[in-house]
C-alpha positions in Angstrom: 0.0 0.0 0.0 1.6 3.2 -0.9 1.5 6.1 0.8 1.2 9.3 -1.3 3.5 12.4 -0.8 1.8 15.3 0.7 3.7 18.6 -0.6 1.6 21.6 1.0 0.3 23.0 4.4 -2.8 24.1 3.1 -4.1 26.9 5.7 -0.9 27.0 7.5 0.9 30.8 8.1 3.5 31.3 5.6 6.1 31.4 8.4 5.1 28.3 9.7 4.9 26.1 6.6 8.6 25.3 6.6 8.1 23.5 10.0 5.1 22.0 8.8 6.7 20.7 5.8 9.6 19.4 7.3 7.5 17.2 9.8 6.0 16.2 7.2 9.2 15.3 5.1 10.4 13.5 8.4 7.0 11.7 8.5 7.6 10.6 4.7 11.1 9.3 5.7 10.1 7.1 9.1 7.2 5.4 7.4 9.7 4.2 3.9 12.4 3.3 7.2 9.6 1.3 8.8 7.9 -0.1 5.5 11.7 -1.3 4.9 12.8 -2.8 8.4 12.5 -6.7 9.0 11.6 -6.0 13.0 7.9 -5.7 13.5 8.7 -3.8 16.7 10.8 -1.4 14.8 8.3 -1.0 12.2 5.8 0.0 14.7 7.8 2.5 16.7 8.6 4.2 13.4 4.8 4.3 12.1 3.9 5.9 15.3 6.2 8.2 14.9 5.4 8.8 11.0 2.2 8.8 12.5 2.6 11.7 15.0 4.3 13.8 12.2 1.3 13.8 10.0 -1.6 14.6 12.8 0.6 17.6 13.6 0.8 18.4 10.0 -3.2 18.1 10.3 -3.7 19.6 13.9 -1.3 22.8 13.4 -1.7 23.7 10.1 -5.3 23.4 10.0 -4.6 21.2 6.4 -8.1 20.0 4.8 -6.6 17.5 1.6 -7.4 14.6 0.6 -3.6 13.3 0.3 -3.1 13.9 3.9 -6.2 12.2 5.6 -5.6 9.1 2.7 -1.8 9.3 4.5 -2.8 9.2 8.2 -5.8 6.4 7.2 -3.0 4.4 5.5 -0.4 4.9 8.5 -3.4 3.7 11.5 -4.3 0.6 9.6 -0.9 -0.5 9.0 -0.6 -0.3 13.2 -3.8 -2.3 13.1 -6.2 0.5 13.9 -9.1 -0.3 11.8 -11.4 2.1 13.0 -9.3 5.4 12.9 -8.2 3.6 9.4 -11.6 3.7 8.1 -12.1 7.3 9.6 -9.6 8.7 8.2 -9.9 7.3 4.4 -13.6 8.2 4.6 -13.0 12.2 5.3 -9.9 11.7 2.6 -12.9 10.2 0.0 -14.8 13.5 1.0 -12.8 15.5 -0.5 -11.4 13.3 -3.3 -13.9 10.6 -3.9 -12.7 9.7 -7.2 -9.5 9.3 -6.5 -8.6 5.4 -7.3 -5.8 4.3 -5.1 -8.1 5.7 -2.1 -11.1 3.9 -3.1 -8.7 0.6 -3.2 -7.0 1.3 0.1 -10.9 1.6 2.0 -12.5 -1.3 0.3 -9.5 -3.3 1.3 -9.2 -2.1 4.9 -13.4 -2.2 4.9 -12.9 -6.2 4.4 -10.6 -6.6 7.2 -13.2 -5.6 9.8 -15.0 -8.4 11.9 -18.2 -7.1 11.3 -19.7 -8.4 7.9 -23.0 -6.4 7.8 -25.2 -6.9 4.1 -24.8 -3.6 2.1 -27.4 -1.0 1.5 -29.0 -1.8 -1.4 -30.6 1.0 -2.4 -27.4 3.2 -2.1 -26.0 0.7 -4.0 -28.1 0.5 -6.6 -28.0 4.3 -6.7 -24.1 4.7 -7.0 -24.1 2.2 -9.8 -26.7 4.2 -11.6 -25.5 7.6 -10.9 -21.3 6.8 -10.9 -20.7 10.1 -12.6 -22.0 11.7 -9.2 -20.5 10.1 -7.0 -17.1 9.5 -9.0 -16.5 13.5 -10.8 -14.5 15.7 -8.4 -16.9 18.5 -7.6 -14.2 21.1 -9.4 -14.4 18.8 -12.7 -18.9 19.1 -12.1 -18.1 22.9 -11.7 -16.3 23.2 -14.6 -18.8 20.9 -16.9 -21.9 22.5 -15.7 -20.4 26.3 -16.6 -19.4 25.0 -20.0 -22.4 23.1 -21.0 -24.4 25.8 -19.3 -22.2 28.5 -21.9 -22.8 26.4 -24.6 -26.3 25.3 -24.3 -27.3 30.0 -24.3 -24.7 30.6 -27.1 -26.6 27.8 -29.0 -29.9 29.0 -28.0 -29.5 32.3 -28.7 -28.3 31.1 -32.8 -31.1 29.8 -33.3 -33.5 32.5 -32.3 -31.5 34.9 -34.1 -32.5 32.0 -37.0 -29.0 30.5 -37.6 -28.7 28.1 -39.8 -29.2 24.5 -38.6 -32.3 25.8 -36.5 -34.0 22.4 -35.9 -30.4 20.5 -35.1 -29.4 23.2 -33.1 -32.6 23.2 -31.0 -31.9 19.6 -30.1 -28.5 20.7 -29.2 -29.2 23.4 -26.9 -31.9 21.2 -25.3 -29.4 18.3 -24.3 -26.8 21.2 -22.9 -29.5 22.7 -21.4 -30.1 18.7 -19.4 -27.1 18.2 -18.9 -26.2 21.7 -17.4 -29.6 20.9 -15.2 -28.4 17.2 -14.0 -24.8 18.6 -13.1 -26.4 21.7 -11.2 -28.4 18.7 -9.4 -25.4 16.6 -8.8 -23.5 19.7 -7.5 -26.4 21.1 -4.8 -27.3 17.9 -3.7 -23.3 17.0 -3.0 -23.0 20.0 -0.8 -26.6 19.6 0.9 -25.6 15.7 1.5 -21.9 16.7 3.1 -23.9 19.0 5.9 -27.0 16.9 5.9 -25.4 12.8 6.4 -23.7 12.1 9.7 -22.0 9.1 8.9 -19.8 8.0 11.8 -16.9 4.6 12.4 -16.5 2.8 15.4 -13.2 3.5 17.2 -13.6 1.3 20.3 -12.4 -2.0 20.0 -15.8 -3.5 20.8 -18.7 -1.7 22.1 -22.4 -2.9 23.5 -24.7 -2.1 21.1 -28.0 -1.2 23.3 -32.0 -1.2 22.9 -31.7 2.9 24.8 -29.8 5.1 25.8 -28.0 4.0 28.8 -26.2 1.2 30.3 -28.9 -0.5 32.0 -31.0 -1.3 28.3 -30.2 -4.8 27.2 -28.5 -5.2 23.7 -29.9 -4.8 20.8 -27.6 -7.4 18.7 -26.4 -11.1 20.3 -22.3 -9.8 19.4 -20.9 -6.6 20.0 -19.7 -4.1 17.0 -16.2 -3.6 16.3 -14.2 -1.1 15.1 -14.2 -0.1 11.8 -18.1 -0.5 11.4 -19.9 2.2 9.9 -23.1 3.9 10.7 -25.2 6.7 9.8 -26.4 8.5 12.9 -30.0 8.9 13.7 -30.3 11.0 16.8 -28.0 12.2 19.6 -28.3 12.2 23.3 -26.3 13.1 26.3 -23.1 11.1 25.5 -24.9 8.7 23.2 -25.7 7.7 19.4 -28.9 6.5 18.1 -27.3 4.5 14.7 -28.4 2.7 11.8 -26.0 0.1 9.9 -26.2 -0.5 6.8 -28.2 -4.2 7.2 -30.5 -1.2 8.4 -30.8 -2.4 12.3 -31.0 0.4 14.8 -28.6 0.4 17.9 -27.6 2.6 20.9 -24.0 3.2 21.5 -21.8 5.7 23.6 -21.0 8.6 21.5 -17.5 8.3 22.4 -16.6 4.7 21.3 -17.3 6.4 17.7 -16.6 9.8 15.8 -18.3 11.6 12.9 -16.9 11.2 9.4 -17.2 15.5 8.7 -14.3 17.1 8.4 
């Protein structure tokens, strides 16, 4: 599993960027020393330690990219920290979700968790039919939508100024004119989804899933969930999380044996 370089300190003072980037160079160097050293041990010590480098780069420089996160994912799951794995490769995909090597890296740490819960079908079924959605960079949807959008009034306005081509050119400013539509679509509903969903991991090793909200409720499944699990989270309560998996069962679980996926 590689681990991409991360060149900027995106929201970091200028005069602090040289420190930022240097950690982050010295992060870069610990985890190729620990990918390359036969000693488990030493490999771990030197993955934490890449490991701290990079949450500083995140912490102090205040750094929302997608290379970053996809580092720090890739760094927890190779020190067996599925759930802060999974975390951190989500909130990466937020901001890069068609990036390939990311979408290889979670669906391969997804299928080392011990919970196999049945996918949601219906979001399934609707990323399949919609890929274009959920696979074009919002930048890329920006740029389409402004250019078919462009397009689609130059066209319209030749033909009511009676260019030639009038009836071909009416079909033409008609499917710029969709297509501008279904991008403009694409793009609200991306940025009403990212403040809408609450999608949330398990951290905690194992946690009680519960029938309430409190310790005293029995449990809601016959094994515990594990980290790594996803959810999308339903209501909250003083310290605890009303979830839904995807098999679509409902749980209880304390709010901090799990975090939120926003950034």
């Amino acid at each position: 599993m590689t681990l991409t370089l991360f060149l900027a300190a995106d929201g970091a003072a200028a005069q602090d960027r040289e420190r930022l980037v240097a950690l982050l160079e010295q992060g870069q160097a610990l985890f190729g020393r620990a990918n390359n050293s036969a000693e488990a041990e030493e490999a771990r010590v030197l993955y934490e330690r890449a490991l701290d480098r990079f949450l500083t780069v995140l912490e102090e420089g205040g750094a929302r990219n997608a290379r970053l996160l996809y580092n720090i994912g890739n760094t927890y799951f190779l020190l067996g920290d599925l759930g802060n794995a999974v975390l951190y490769l989500r909130r990466a995909e937020l901001l890069d979700p068609a990036d390939r090597n990311l979408q290889h890296n979670l669906r391969f740490v997804r299928s080392q968790r011990p919970d196999r819960l049945a996918p949601d079908q219906l979001s399934a079924a609707a990323r399949t039919v919609l890929f274009w959605h959920y696979l074009l960079p919002r930048p890329l949807k920006l740029y389409l939508f402004t250019a078919a959008f462009a397009a689609g009034c130059l066209l319209g306005a030749w033909v009511l100024l009676g260019g030639a081509g009038r009836r071909r050119g009416r079909w033409w400013s008609a499917a710029l004119g969709g297509a501008a539509l279904l991008l403009l679509g694409s793009l609200l509903a991306g940025e009403t989804g990212a403040r809408s969903r609450r999608d949330g991991v398990v951290l905690a090793g194992e946690v009680v899933a519960r029938k309430g909200d409190g310790t005293a409720y029995q449990s809601s499944f016959v094994d515990p969930l594990h980290a790594g699990t996803e959810f999308r989270l339903l209501e909250q309560r003083a310290g605890w999380y009303r979830i839904r998996l995807s098999d679509g069962r409902t749980a209880w679980i304390p709010a901090e044996a799990a975090e939120l996926v926003r950034l």
